[in-house]
matplotlib code that plots the C-alpha trace (Angstrom):
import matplotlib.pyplot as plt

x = [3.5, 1.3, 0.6, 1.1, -2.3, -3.7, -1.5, -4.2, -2.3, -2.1, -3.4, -5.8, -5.0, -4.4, -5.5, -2.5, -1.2, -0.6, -3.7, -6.4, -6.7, -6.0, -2.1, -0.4, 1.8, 4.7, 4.2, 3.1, 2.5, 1.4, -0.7, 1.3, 5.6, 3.7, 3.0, 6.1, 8.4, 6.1, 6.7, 10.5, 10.6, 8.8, 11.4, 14.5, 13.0, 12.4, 8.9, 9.1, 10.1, 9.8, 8.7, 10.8, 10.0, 12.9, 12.6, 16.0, 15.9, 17.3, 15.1, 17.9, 20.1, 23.2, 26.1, 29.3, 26.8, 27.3, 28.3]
y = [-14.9, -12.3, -13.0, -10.5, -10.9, -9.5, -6.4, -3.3, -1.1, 2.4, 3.9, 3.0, 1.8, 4.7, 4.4, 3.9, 6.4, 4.2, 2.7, 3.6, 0.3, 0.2, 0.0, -2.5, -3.1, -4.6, -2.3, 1.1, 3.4, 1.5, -1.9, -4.5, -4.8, -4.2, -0.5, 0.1, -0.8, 1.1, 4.2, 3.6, 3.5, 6.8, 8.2, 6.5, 7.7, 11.0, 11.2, 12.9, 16.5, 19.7, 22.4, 25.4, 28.9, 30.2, 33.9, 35.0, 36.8, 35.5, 36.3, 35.4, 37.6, 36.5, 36.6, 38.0, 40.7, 42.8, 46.2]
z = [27.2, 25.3, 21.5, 19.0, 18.5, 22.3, 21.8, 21.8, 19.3, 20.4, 17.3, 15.2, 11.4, 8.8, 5.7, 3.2, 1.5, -1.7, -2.0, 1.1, 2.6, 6.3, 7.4, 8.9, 12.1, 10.4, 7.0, 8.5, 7.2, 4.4, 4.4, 2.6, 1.2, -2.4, -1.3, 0.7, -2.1, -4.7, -2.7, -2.1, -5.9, -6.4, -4.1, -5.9, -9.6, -8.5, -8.8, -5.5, -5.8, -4.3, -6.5, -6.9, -8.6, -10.2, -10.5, -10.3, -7.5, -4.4, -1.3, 1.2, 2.4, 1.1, 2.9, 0.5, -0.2, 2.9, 2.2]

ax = plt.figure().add_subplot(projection="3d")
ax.plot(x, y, z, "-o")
ax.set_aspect("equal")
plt.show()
């Protein structure tokens, strides 16, 4: 049998995005549970969030306005 330890991963380690140390197999992409639940959190508080510009005028064509 082949320890988890012989594998050759087929990547190399990424740095992690929370805090730059080198990522984990069991955690990627980030290097410890600590990081991975920090950044679940950000996404469940919202501190994730695309930015929109609201201009008020809509660029898609929208549909009920054919004419």
């Amino acid at each position: 049998m082949t320890s988890e330890n012989n594998v050759t991963p087929l990547r190399k380690p990424q740095p992690c995005p929370e805090c730059g140390k080198p990522s984990t197999r069991d955690s990627y992409p980030f290097c410890s549970e600590r990081c991975r639940s920090l950044d679940l959190n950000r996404w469940f508080t919202g501190s994730y969030a695309i930015p929109v510009s609201e201009t008020g005028e809509n660029t898609e064509d929208d549909p009920d306005d054919r004419g």
